[in-house]
LOZA-432218 format. One line per field, with one value per atom (N, C-alpha, C): x, y, z; residue number from 1; residue in three letters. Coordinates in Angstrom, 2 decimals, padded with zeros to 5 digits. Atoms other than C-alpha are relative to their C-alpha. Example, Ala and Ser with C-alpha at 12.3 -4.5 7.8 and 13.67 -1.06 7.14 Angstrom:
// residues 2
c1 <- [000.89; 012.30; 000.90; -000.82; 013.67; -000.77]
c2 <- [-001.19; -004.50; 001.20; -001.19; -001.06; 001.09]
c3 <- [000.00; 007.80; 000.00; -000.06; 007.14; 000.73]
nr <- [1; 1; 1; 2; 2; 2]
rest <- [ALA; ALA; ALA; SER; SER; SER]
END
This chain:
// residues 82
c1 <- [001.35; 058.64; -000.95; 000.93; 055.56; -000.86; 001.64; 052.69; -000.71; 001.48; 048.94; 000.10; 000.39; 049.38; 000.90; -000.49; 052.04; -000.09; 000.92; 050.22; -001.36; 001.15; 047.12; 000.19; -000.18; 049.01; -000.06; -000.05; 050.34; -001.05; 001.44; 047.20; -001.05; 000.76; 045.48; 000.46; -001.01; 048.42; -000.57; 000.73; 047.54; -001.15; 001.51; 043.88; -000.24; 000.32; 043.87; 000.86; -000.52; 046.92; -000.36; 000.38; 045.85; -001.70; 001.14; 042.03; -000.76; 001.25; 040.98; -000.63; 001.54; 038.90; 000.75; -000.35; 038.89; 000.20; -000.27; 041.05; -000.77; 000.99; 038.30; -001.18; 001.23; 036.14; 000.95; -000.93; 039.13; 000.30; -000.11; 038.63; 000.00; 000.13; 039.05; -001.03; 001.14; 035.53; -000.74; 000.69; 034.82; 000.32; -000.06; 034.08; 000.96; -000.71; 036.35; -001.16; 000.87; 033.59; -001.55; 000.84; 030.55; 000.25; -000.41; 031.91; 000.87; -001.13; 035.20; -000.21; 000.30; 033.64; 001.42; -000.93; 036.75; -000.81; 000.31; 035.86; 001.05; -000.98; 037.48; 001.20; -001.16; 039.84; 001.22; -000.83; 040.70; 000.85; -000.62; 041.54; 001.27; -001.70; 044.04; 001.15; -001.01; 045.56; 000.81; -000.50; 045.66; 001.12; -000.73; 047.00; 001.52; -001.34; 049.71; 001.00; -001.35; 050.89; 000.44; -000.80; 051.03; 000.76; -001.22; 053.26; 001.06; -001.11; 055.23; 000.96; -000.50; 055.46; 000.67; -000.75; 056.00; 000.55; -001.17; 058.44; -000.58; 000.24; 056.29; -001.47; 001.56; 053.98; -001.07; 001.55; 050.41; -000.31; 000.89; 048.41; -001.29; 001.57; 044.75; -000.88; 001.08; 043.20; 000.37; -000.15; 044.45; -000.50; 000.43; 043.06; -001.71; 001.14; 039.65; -001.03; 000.96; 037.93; -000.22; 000.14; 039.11; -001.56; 000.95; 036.42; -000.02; -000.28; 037.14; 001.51; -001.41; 040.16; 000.77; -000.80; 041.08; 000.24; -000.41; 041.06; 001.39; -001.14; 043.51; 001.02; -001.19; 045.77; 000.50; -000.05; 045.45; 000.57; -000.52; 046.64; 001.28; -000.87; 049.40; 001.36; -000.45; 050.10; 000.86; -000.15; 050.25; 001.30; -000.46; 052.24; 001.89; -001.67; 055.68; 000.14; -000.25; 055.70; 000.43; -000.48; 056.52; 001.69]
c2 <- [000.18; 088.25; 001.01; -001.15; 089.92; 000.05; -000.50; 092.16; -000.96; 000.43; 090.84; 001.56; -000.77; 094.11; -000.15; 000.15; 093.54; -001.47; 000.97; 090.04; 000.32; -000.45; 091.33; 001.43; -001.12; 094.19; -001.20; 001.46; 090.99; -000.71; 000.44; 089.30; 000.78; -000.94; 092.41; 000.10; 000.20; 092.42; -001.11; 001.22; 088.85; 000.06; 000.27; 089.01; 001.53; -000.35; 092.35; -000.39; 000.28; 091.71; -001.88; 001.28; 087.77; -000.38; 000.36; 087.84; 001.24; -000.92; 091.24; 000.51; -000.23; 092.02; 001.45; -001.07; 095.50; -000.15; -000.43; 096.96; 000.36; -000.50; 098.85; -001.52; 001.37; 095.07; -000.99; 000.98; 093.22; 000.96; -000.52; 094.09; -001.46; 001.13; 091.66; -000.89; 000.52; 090.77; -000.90; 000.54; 089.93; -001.50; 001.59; 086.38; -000.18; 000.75; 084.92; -000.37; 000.79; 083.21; 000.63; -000.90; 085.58; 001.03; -001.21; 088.87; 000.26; -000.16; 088.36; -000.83; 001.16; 085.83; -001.18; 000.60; 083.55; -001.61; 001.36; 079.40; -000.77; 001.51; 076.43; 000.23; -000.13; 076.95; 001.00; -001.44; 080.34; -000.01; -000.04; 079.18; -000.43; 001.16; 076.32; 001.51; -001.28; 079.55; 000.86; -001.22; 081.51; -000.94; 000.33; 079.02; -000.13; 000.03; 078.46; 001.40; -001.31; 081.97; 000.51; -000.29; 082.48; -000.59; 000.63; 079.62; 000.00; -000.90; 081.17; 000.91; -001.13; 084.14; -000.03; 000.52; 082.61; -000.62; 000.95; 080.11; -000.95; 000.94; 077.81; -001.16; 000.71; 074.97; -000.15; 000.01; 075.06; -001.16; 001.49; 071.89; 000.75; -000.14; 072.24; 000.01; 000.12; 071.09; 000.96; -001.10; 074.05; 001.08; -001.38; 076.32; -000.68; -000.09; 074.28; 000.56; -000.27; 075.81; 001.80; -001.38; 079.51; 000.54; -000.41; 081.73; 001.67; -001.19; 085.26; 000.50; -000.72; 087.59; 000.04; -000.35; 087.89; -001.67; 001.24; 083.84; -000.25; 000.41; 083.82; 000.97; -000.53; 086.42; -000.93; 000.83; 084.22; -001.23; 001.96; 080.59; 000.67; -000.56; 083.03; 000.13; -000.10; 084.27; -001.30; 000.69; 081.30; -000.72; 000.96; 079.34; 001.00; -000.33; 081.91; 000.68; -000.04; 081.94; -001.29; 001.73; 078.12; -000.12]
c3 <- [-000.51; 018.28; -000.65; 000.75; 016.25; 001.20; -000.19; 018.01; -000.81; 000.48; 017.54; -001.06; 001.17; 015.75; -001.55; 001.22; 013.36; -000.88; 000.56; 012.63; -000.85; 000.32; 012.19; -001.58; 000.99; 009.55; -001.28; 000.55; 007.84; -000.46; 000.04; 007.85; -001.17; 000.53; 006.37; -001.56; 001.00; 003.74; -001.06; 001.04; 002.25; -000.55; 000.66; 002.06; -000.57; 000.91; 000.64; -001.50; 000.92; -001.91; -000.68; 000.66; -002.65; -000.54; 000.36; -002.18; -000.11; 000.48; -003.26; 000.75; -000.58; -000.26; 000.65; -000.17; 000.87; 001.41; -001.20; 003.82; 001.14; -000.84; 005.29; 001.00; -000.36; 005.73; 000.71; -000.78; 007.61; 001.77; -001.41; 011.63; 000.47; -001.11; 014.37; 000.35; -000.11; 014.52; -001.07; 000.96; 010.79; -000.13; 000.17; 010.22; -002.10; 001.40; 007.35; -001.16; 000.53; 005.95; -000.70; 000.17; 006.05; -000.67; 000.00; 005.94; -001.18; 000.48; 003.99; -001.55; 001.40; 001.37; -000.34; 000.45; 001.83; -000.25; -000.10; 001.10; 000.37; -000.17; 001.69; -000.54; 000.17; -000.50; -000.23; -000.52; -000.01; 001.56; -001.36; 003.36; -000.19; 000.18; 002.29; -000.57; 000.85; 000.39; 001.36; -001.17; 003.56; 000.69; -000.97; 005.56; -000.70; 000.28; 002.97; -000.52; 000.01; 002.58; 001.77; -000.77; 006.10; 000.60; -000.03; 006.47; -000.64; 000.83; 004.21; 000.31; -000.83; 006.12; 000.94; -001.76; 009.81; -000.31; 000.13; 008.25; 000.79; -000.15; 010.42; -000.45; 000.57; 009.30; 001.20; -000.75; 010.10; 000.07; 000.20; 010.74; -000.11; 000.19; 009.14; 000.85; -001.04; 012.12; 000.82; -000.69; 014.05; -000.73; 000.61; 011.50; -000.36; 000.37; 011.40; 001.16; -000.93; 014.33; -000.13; 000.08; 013.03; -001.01; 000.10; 012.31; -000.55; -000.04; 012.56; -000.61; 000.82; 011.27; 001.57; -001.47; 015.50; 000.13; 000.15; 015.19; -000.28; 000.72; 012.54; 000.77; -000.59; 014.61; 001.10; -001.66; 017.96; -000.94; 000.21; 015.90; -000.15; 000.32; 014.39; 000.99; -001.06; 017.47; 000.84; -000.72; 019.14; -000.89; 000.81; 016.29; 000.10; -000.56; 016.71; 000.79; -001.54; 020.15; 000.34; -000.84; 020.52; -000.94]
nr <- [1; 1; 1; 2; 2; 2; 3; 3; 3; 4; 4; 4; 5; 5; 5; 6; 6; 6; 7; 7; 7; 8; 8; 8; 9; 9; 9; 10; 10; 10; 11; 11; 11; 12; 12; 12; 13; 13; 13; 14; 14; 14; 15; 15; 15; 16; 16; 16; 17; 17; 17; 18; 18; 18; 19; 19; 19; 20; 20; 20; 21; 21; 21; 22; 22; 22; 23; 23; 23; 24; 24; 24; 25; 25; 25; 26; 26; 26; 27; 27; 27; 28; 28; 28; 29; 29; 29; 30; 30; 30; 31; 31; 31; 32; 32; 32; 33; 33; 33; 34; 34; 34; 35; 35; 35; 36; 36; 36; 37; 37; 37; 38; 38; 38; 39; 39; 39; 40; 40; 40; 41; 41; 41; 42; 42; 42; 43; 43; 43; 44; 44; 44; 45; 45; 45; 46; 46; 46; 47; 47; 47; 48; 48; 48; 49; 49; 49; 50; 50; 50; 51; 51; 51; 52; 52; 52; 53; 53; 53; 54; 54; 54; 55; 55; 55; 56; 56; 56; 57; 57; 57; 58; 58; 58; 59; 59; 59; 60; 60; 60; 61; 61; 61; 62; 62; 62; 63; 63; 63; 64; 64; 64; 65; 65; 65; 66; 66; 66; 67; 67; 67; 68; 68; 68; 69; 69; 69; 70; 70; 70; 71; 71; 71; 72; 72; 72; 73; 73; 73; 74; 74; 74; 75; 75; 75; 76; 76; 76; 77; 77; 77; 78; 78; 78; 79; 79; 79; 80; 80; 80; 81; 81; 81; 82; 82; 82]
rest <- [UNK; UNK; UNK; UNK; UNK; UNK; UNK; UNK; UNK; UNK; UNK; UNK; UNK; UNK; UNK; UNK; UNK; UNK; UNK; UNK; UNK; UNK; UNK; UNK; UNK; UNK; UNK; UNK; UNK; UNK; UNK; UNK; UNK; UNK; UNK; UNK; UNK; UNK; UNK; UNK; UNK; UNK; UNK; UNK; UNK; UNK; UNK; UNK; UNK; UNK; UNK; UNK; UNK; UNK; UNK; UNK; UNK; UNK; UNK; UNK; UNK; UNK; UNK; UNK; UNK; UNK; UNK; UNK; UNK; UNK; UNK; UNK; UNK; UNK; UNK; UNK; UNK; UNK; UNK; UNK; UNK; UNK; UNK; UNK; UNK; UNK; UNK; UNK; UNK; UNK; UNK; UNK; UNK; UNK; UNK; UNK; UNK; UNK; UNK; UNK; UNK; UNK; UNK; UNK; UNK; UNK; UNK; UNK; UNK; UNK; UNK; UNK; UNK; UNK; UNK; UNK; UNK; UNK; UNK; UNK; UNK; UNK; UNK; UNK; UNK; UNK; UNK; UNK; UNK; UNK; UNK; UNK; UNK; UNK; UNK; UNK; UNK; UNK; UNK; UNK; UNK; UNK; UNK; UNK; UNK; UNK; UNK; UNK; UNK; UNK; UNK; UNK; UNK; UNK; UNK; UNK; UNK; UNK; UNK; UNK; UNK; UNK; UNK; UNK; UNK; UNK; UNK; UNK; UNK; UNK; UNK; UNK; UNK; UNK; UNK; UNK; UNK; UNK; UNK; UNK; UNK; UNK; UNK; UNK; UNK; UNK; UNK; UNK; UNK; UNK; UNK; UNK; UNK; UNK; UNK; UNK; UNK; UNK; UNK; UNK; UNK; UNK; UNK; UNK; UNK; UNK; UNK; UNK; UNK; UNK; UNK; UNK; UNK; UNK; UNK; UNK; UNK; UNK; UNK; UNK; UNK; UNK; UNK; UNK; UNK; UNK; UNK; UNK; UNK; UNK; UNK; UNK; UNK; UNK; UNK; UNK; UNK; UNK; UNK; UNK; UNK; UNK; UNK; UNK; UNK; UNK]
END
């Protein structure tokens, strides 16, 4: 079972080692989109490394309402816990 924190380390992990964006600019609050400069298809990226990670598959439409970096911990969350 992972912590929201050792998700959220994880999390921090990918998008600085895949998309470059600095450690210091990934908090709970920052919007993906605004803040983080990810797009569309930076997302599809995200979602497929962290199905990588959790060994479980994502469905898109569970990741189209995310928003935030505390978003993507909470689907995470939620996804290996079932």
């Amino acid at each position: 079972m992972q912590t929201r924190e050792q998700i959220l380390d994880m999390l921090t992990q990918i998008l600085v080692d895949e998309f470059e964006i600095d450690a210091d600019d990934i908090t709970l609050e920052a919007s993906l989109y605004e803040e983080l400069d990810l797009d569309s298809i930076d997302a599809v990226d995200l979602v497929i490394k962290l199905q990588q990670m959790t060994g479980k598959k994502i469905k898109p439409e569970e990741f189209k309402a995310v928003r935030t970096v505390n978003d993507v911990v909470s689907a995470i969350e939620g996804l290996v816990q079932d």
